[in-house]
Structures are given as C-alpha cells and as structure tokens.
C-alpha positions, -999 to +999 in steps of 0.1 A: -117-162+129-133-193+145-113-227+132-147-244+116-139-280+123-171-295+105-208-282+097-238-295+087-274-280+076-299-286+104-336-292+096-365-291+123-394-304+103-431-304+108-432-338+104-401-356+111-416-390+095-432-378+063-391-360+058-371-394+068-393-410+044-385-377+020-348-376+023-340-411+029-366-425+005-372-406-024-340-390-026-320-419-016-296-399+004-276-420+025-275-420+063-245-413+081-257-415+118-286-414+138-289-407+171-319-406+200-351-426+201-391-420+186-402-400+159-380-370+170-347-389+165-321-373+147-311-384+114-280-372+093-276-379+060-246-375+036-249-344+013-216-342-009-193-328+014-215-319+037-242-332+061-280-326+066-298-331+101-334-343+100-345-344+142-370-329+161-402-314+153-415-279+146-451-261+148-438-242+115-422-252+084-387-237+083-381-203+070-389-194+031-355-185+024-341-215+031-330-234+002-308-267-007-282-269-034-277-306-044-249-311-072-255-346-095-237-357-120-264-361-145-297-336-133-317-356-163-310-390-151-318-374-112-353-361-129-365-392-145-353-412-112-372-384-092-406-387-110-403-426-109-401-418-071-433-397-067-413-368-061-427-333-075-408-315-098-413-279-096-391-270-121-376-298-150-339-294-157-327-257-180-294-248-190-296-214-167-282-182-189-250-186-162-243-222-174-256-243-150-285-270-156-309-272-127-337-287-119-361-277-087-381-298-065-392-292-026-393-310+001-426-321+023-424-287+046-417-267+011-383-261+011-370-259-021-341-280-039-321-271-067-309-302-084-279-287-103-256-303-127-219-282-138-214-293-176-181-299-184-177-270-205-187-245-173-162-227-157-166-239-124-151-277-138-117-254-152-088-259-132-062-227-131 
C-alpha cells in the first residue's frame, strides 16, 4: 500500500479567472498557497481537511462525473449566503431519504457541488 502523506483535488479550468473569482469569491474559501505567475497560477484553497487546486487552463471543462462534496455547518445559512453572492443554486437545501440535507450548486465550468449539512440526529455525528 502506498503511505498517502497528503492529497488534494486538482482542477484545470477553462477559465482560470472566472474560477478564482468562483472559489475565492463567492464561496469564500480560503487560500492556503499560491504558487507561479499570470492567469495560469496555481491557487489552493482550504476545503475541510482537504485542499483544492485551481491552476492552469483547459480547452474542456473537466469531466461530468466529477463532483465536490462540501460539508457546512448550517447548508440554510450557506444558501441564503450563496444567493446573496450571485451564486446559482441548482438545487435548494432537502433532508435526503438517507438523512443528510444538501443543497447543489455548480461551479463556472459546471461541476457540480453538494453543499451538505449532517444533522445531529444522523448517524454519521454518533460516536461508538
């Protein structure tokens, strides 16, 4: 087995601008490094426990199964912030038949976010 010493989600965007301005903007995530110069640079931004890398540029939008799982403590207080923010909603927040409330969005190049919120009640917050 190879010893995974870190990871993060890598994103080549069509527009590497219009997804800063995306990630960094209207989802407020925070930056944790950037690195090289122009519109190209790299940008990684803090994402829970993980990490998502915004550099380069593509002639395509990423693949359509690829898809972003962002956990918030409240998903209604992350929609009404959202909308405020321009940001399209495709789906408002619903308590999904397995428990979870999510919400769905998409980023500029179509990738779509789930906006997810565990209620305290859900097993996934239950400690053995």
């Amino acid at each position: 087995m190879v010893h995974v010493l870190g990871s993060r989600v890598l994103l080549t965007p069509t527009d590497p601008d219009r997804s800063r301005a995306f990630y960094g903007g209207a989802l407020g995530l925070a930056v944790y490094r950037e690195f090289g110069t122009g519109p190209e640079r790299g940008t990684v931004y803090f994402l829970g426990g993980g990490f998502l890398e915004v550099s380069g540029r593509s002639p395509t939008p990423p693949a359509p199964g690829l898809r972003l799982w962002l956990q918030v403590a409240d998903v209604r207080a992350a929609y009404e912030e959202l909308l405020e923010r321009g940001v399209g909603v495709l789906r408002p927040p619903l308590r999904e038949p397995w428990g979870l409330i999510e919400m769905w969005i998409e980023d500029p190049d179509g990738v779509r976010i789930a906006v997810v919120e565990v209620p305290a009640d859900h097993p996934l917050r239950l400690r053995p």
